[in-house]
C-alpha positions in Angstrom: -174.3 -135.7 -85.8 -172.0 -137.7 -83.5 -168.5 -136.5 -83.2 -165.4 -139.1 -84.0 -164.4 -140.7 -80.7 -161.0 -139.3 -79.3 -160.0 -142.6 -78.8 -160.5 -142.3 -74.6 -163.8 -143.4 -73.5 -163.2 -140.8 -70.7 -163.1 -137.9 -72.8 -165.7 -139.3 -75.5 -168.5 -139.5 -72.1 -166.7 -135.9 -70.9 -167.6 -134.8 -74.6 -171.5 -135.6 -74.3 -171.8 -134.6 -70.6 -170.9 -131.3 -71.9 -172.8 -131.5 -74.9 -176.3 -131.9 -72.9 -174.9 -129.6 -70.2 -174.2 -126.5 -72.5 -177.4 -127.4 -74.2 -179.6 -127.4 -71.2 -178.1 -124.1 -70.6 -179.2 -122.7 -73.6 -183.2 -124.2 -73.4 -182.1 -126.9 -75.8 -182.9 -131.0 -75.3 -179.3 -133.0 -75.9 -178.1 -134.3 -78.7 -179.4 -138.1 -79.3 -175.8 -139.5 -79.2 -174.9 -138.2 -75.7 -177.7 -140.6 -74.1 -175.6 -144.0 -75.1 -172.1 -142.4 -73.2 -171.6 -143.6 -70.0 -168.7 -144.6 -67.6 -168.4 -148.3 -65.4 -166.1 -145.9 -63.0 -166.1 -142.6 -61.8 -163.7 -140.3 -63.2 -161.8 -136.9 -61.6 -160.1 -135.2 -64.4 -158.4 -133.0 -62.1 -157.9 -135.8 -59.6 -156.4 -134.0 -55.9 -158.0 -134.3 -53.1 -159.8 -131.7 -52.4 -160.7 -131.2 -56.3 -162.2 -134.8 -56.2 -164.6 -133.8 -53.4 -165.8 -130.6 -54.4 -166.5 -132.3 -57.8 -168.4 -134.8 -56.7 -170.8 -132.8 -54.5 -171.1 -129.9 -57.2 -170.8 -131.9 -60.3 -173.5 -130.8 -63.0 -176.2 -133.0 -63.6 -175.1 -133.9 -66.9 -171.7 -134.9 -65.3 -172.8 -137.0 -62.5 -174.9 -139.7 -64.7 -172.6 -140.5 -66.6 -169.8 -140.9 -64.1 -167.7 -138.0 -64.7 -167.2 -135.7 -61.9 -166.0 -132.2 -62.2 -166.2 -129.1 -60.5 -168.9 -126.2 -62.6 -166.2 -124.0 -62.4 -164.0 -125.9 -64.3 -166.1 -125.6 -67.3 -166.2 -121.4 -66.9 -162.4 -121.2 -67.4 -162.2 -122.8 -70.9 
C-alpha cells in the first residue's frame, strides 16, 4: 500500500529509496509504488561540503536512481 505523500516530493522519493533499500536488505523485492518516485535534481539532505561528496560516491543504490544522495551511515543512526 502506498503511503500519503508528505507533501515534499524530496522526502516522498527519500521515502521509497528507503523503502527498496531496507527491503533489499532483508531479501525482499520493493514495494510497487517506490518504482514511479523519482527526482528531475539531485538532492543532499545534509547538504555541506564534504557530506555532499561522500554521499554521492557512497550513496546506496536505491538512493542514487532516484536522485537522492546520502551517505549509508546516515541511515544506521535513525
Amino acid at each position: 500500500m502506498e503511503p500519503p505523500s508528505t507533501g515534499d516530493t524530496r522526502w516522498d522519493v527519500f521515502l521509497a529509496a528507503l523503502a527498496e533499500h531496507l527491503a533489499a536488505r532483508d531479501g525482499a523485492g520493493a514495494p510497487s509504488w517506490t518504482e514511479t518516485r523519482r527526482l528531475r535534481r539531485f538532492w543532499f539532505p545534509f547538504n555541506t561540503p564534504a557530506a555532499r561528496v561522500d554521499a554521492f560516491v557512497h550513496a546506496p543504490a536505491s538512493f542514487r536512481r532516484r536522485g537522492v544522495f546520502i551517505h549509508p551511515q546516515e541511515l544506521e543512526v535513525a
